[in-house]
MOPAC internal coordinates of N, CA, C and O (Angstrom, degrees):
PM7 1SCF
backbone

  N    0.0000 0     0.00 0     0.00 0    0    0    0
  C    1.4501 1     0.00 0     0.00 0    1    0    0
  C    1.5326 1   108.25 1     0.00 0    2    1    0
  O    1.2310 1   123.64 1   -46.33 1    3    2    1
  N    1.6562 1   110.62 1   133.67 1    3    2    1
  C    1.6797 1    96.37 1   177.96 1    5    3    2
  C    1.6054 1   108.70 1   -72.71 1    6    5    3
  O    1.2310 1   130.12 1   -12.13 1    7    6    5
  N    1.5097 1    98.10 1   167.87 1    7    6    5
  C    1.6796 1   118.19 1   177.79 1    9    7    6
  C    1.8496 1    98.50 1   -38.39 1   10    9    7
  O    1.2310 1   126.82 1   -30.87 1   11   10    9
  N    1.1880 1   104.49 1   149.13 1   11   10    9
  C    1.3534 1    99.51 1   149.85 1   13   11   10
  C    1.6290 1   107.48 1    85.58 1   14   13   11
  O    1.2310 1   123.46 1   141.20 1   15   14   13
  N    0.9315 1   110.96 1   -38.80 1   15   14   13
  C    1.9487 1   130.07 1  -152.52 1   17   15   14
  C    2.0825 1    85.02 1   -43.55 1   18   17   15
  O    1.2310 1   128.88 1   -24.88 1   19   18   17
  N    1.3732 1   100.50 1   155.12 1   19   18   17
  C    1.5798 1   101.70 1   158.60 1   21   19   18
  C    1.7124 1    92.21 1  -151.17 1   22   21   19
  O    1.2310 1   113.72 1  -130.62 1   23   22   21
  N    0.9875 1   129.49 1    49.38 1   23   22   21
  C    1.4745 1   123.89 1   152.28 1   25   23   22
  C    1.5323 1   114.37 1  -147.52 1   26   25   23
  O    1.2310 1   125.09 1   -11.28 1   27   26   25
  N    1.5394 1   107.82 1   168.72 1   27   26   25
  C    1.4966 1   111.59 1  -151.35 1   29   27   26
  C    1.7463 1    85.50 1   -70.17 1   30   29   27
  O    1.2310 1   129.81 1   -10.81 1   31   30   29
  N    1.4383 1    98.68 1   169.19 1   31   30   29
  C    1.6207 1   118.13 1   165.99 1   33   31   30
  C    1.6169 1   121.15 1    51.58 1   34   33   31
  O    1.2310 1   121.38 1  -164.00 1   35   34   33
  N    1.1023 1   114.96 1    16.00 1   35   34   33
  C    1.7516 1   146.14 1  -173.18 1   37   35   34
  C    1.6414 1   114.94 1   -12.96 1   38   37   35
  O    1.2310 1   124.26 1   143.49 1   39   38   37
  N    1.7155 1   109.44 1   -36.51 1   39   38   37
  C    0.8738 1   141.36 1  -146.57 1   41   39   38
  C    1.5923 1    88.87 1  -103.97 1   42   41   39
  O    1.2310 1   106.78 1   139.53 1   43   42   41
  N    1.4034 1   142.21 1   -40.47 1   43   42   41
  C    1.2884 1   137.50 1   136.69 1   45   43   42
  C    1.3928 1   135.81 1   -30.50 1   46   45   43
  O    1.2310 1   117.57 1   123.31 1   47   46   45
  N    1.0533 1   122.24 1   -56.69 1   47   46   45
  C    1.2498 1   149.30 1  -153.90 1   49   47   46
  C    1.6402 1   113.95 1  -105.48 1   50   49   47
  O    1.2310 1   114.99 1   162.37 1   51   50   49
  N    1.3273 1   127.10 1   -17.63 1   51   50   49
  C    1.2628 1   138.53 1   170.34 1   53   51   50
  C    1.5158 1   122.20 1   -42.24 1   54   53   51
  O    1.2310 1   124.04 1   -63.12 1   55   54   53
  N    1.3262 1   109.86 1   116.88 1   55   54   53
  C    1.9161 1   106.24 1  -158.78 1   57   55   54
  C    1.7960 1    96.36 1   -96.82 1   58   57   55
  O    1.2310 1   126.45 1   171.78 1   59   58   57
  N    0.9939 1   105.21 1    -8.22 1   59   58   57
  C    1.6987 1   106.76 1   160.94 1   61   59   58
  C    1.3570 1   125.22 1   -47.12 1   62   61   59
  O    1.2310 1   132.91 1   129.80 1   63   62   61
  N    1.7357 1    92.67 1   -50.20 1   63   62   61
  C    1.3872 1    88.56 1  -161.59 1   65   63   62
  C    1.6535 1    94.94 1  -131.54 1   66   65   63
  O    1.2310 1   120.40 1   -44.86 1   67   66   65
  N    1.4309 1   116.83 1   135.14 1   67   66   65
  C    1.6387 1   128.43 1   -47.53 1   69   67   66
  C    1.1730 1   102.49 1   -14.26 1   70   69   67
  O    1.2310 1   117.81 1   -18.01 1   71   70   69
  N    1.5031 1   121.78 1   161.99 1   71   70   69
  C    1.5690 1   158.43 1  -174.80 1   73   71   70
  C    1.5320 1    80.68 1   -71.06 1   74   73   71
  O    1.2310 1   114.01 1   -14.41 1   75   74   73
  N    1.5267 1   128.94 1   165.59 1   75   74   73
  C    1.5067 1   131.88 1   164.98 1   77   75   74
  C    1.4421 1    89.25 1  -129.38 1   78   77   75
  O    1.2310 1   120.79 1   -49.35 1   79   78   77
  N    1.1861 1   116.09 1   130.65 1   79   78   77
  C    2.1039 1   124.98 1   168.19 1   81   79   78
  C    1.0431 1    97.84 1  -112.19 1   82   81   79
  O    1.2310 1   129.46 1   -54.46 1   83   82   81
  N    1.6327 1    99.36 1   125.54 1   83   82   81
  C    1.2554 1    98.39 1   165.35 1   85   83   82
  C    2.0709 1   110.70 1   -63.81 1   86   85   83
  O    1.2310 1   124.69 1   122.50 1   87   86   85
  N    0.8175 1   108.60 1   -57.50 1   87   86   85
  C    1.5398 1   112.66 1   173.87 1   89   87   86
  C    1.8302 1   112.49 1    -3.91 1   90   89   87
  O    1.2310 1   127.75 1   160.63 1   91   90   89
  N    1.3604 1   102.68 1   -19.37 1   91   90   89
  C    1.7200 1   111.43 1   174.24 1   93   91   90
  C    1.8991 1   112.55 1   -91.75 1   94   93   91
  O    1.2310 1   123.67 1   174.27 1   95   94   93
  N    1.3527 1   110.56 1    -5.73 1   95   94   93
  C    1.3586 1   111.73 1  -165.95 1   97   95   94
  C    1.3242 1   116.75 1   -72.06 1   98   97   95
  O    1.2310 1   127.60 1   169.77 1   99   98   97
  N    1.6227 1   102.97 1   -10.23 1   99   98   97
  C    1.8943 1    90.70 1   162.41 1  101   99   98
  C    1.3461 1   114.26 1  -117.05 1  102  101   99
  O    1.2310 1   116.95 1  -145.61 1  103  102  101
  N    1.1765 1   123.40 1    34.39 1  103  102  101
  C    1.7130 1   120.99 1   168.61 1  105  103  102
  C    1.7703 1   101.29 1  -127.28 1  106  105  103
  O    1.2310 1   109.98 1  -152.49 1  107  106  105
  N    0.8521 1   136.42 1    27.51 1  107  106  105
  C    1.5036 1   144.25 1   126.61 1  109  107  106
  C    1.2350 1   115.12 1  -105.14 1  110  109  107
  O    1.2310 1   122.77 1   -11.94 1  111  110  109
  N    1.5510 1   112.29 1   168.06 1  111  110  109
  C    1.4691 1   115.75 1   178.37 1  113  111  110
  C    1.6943 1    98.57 1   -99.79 1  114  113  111
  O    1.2310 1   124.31 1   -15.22 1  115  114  113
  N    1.4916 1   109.33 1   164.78 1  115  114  113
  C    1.4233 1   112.22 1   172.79 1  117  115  114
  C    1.0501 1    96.64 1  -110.39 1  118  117  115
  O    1.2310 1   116.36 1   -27.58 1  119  118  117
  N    1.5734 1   124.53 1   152.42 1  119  118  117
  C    1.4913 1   133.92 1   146.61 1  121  119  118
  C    1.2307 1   125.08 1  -157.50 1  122  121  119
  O    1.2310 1   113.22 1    -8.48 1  123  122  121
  N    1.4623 1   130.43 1   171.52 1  123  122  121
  C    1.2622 1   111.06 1   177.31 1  125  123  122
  C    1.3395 1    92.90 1  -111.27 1  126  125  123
  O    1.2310 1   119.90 1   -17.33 1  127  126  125
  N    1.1137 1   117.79 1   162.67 1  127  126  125
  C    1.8322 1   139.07 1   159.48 1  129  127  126
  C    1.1831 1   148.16 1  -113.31 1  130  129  127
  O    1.2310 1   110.60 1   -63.73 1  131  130  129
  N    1.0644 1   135.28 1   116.27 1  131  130  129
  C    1.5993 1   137.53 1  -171.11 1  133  131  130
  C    1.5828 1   112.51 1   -89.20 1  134  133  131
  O    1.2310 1   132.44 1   -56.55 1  135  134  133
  N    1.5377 1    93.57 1   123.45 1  135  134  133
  C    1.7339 1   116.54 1  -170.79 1  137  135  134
  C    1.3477 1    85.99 1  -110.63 1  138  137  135
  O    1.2310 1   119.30 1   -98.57 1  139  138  137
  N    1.3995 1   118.95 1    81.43 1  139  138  137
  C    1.8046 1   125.67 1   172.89 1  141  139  138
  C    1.8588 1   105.85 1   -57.58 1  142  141  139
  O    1.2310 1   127.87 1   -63.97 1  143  142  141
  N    1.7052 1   102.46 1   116.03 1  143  142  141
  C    1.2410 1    95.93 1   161.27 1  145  143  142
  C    1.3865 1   111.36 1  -149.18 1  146  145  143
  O    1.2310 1   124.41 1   -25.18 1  147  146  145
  N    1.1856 1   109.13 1   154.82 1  147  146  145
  C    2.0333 1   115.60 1  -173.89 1  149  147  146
  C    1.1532 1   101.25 1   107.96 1  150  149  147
  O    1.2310 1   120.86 1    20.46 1  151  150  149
  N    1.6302 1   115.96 1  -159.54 1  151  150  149
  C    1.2231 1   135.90 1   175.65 1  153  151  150
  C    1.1176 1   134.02 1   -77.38 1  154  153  151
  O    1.2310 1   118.65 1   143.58 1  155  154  153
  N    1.5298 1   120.18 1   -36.42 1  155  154  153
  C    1.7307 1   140.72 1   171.51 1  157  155  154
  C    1.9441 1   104.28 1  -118.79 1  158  157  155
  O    1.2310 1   124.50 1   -81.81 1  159  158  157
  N    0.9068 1   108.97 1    98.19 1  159  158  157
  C    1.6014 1   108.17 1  -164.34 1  161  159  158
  C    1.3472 1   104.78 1   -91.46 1  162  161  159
  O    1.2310 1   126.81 1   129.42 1  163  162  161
  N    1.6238 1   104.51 1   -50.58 1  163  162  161
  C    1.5274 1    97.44 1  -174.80 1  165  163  162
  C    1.4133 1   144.60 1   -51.54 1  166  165  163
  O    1.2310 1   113.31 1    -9.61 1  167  166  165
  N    1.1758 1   130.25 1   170.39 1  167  166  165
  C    1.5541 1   145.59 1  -150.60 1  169  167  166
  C    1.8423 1   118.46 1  -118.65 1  170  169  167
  O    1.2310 1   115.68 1   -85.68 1  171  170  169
  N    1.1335 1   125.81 1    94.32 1  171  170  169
  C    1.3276 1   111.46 1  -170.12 1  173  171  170
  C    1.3241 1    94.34 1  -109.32 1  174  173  171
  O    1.2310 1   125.92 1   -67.25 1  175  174  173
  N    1.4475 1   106.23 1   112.75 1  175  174  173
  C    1.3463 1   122.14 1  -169.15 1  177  175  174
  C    1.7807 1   115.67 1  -107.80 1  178  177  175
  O    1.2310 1   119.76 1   -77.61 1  179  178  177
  N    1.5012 1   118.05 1   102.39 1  179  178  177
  C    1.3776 1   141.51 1  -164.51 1  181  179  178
  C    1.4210 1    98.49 1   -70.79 1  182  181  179
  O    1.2310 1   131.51 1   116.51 1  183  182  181
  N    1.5511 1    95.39 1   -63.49 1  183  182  181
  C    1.7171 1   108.55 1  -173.97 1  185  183  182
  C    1.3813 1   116.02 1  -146.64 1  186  185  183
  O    1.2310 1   110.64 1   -36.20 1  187  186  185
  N    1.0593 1   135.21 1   143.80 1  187  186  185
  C    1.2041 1   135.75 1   170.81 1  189  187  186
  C    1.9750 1   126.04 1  -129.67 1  190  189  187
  O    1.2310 1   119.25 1   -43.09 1  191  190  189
  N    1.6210 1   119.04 1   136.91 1  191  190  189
  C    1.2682 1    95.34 1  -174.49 1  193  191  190
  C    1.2277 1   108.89 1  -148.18 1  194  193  191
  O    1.2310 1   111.59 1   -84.39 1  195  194  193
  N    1.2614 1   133.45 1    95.61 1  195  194  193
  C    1.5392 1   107.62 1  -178.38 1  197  195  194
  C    1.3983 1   112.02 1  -111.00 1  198  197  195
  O    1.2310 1   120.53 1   -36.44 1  199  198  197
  N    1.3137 1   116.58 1   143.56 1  199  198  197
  C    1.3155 1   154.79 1  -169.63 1  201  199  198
  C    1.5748 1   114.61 1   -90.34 1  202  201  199
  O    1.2310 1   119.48 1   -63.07 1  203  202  201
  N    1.4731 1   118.60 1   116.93 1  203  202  201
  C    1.5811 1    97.38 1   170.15 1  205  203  202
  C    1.1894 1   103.48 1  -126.48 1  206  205  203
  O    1.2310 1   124.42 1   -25.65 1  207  206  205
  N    2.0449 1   109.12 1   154.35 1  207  206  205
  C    1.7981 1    76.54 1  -159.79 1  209  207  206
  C    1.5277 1   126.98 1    84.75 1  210  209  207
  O    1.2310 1   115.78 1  -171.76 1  211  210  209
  N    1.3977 1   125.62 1     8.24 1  211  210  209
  C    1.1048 1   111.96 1  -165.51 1  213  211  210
  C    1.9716 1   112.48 1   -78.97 1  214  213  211
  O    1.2310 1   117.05 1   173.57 1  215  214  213
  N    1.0728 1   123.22 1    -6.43 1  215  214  213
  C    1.4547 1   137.21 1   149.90 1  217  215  214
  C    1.0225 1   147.65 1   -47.42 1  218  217  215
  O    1.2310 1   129.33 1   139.83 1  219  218  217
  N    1.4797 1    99.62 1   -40.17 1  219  218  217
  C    1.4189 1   134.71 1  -171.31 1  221  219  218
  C    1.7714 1   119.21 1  -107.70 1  222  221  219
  O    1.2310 1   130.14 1   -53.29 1  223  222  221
  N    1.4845 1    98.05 1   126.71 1  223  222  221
  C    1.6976 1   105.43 1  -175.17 1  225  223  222
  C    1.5511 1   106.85 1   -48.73 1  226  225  223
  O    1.2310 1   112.98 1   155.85 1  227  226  225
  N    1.5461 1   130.87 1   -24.15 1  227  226  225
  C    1.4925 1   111.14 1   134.22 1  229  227  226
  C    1.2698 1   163.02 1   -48.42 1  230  229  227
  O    1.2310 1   122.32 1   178.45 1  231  230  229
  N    1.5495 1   113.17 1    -1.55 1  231  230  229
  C    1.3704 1    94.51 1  -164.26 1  233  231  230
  C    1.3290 1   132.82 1   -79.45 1  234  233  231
  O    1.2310 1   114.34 1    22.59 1  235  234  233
  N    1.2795 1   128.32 1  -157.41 1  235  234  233
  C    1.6484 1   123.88 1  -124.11 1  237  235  234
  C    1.4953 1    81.37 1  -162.63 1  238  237  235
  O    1.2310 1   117.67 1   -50.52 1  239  238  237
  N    1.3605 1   122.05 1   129.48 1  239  238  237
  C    1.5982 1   129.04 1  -171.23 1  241  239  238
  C    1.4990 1    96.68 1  -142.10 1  242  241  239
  O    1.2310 1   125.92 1   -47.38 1  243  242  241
  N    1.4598 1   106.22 1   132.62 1  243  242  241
  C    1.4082 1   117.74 1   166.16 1  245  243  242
  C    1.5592 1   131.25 1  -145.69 1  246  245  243
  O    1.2310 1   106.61 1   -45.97 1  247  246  245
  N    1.1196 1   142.52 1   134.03 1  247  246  245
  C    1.0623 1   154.22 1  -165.96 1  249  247  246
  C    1.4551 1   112.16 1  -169.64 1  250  249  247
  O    1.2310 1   136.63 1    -7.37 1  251  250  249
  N    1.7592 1    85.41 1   172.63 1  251  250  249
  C    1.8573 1    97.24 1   171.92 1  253  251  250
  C    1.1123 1   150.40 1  -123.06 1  254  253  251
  O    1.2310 1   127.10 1   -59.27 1  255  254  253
  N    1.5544 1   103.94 1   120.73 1  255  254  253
  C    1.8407 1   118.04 1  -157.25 1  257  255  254
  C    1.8931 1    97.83 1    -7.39 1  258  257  255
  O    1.2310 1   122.03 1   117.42 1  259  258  257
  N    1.4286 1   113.71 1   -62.58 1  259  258  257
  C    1.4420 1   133.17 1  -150.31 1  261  259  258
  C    1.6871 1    92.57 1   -32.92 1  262  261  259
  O    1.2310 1   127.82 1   124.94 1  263  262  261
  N    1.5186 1   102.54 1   -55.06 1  263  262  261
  C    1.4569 1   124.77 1  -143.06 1  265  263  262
  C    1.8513 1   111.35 1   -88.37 1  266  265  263
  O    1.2310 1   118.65 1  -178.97 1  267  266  265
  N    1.1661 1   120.18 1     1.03 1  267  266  265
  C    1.4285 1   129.28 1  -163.25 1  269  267  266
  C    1.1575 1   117.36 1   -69.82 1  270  269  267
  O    1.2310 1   133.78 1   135.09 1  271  270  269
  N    1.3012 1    90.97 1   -44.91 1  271  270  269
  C    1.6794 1   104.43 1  -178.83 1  273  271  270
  C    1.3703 1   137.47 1   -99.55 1  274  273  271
  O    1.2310 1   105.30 1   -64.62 1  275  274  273
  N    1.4385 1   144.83 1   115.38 1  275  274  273
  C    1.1264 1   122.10 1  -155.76 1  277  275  274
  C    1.4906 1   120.48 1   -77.00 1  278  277  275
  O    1.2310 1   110.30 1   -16.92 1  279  278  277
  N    1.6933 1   135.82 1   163.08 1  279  278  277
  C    0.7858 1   132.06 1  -178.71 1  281  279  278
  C    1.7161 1   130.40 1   148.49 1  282  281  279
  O    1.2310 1   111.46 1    -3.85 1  283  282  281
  N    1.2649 1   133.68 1   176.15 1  283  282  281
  C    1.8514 1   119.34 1  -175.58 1  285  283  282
  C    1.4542 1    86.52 1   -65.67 1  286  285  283
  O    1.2310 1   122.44 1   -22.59 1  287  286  285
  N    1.6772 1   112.92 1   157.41 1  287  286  285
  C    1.5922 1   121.49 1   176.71 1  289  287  286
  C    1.1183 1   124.07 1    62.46 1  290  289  287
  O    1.2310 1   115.12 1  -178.45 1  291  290  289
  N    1.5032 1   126.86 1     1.55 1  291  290  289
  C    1.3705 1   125.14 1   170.08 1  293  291  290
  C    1.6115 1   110.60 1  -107.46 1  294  293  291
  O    1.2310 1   123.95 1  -121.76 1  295  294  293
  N    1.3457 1   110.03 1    58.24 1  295  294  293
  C    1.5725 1   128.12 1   154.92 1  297  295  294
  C    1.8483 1   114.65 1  -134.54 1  298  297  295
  O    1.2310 1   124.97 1   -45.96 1  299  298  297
  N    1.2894 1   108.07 1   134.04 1  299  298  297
  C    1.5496 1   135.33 1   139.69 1  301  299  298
  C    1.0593 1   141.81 1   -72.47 1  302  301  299
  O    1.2310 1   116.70 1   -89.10 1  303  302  301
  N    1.3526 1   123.88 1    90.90 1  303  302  301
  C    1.4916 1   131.51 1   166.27 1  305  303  302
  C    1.4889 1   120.92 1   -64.79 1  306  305  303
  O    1.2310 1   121.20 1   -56.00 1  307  306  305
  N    1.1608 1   115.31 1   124.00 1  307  306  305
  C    1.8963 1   127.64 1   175.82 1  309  307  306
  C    1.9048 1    93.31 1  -115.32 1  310  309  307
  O    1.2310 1   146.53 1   -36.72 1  311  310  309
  N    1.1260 1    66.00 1   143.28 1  311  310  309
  C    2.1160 1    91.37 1  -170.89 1  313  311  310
  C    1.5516 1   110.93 1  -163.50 1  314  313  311
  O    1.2310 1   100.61 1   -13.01 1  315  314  313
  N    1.0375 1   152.80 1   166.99 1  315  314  313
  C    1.3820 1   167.00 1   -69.84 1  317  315  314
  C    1.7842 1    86.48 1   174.72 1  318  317  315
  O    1.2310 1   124.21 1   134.88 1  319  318  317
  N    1.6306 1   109.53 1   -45.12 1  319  318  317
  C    1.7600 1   129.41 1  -152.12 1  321  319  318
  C    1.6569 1    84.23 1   -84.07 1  322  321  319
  O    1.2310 1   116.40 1   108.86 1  323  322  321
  N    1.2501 1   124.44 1   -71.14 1  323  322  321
  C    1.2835 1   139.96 1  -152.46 1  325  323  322
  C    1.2731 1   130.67 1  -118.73 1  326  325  323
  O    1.2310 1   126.42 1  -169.33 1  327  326  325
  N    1.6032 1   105.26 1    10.67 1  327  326  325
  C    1.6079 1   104.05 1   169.82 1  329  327  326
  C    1.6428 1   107.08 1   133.89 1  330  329  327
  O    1.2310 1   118.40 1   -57.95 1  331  330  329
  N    1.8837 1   120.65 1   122.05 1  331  330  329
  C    1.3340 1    93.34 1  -155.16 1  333  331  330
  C    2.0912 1    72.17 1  -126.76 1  334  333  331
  O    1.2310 1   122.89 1  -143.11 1  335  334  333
  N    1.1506 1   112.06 1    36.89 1  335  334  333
  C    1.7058 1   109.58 1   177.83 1  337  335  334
  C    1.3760 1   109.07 1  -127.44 1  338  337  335
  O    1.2310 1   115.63 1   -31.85 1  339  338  337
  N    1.3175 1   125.90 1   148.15 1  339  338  337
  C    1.6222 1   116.30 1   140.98 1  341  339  338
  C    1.5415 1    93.87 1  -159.43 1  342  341  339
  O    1.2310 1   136.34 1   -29.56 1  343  342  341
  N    1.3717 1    85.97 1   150.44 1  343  342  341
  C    1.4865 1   125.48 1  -170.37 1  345  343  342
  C    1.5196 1   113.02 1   -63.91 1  346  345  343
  O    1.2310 1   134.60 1   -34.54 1  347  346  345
  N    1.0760 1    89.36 1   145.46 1  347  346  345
  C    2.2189 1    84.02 1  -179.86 1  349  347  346
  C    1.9041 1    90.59 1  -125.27 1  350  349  347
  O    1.2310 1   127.77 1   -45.57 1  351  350  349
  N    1.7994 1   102.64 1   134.43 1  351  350  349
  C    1.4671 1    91.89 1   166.52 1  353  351  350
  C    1.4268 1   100.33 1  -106.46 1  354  353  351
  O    1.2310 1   124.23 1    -7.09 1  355  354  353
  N    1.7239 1   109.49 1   172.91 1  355  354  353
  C    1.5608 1    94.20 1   170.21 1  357  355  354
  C    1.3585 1   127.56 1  -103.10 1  358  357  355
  O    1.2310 1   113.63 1   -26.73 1  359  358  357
  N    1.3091 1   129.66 1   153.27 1  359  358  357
  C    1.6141 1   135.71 1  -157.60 1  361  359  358
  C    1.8108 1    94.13 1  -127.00 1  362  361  359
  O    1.2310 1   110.99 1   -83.91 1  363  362  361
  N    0.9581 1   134.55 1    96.09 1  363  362  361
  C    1.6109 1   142.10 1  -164.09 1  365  363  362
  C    1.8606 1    85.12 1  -101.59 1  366  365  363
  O    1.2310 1   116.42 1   -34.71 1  367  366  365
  N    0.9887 1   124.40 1   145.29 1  367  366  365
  C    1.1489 1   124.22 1  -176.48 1  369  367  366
  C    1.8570 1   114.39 1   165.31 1  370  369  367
  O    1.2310 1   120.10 1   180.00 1  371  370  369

């Protein structure tokens, strides 16, 4: 397991190795995903934002248009029933 690691199988999953560039962050899509498990699985999603880079006079901001603003109708449900993806665009700013 590398130094440091805090998730299972470390030695899989290591973004070192390959190197990760950001320089690739707009020719994939971002999203997050729901791995429904238990009894009540689903996701009521208000807002969402992830940051890469968030340290660095680079970083890289993404989320979704849908979700920006607060208000009635500005939530996303992820479920197993009705959809376990949504898309993040990016907002650089």
């Amino acid at each position: 397991m590398p130094a440091g690691a805090n998730v299972s199988n470390a030695q899989y999953v290591d973004p070192r190795f390959p190197q990760l560039d950001t320089d690739d962050l707009d020719r994939y899509p971002a999203y997050i995903r729901l791995q429904p498990e238990g009894t009540e699985p689903a996701w009521c999603l208000e807002r969402v934002q992830v940051t890469v880079n968030p340290e660095s006079q680079f970083k890289h901001r993404f989320e979704n248009p849908r979700l920006i603003d607060e208000g009635e109708g500005k939530r996303i449900w992820l479920d197993a029933s009705y959809g376990t993806t949504l898309h993040l665009k990016r907002f650089d700013g």
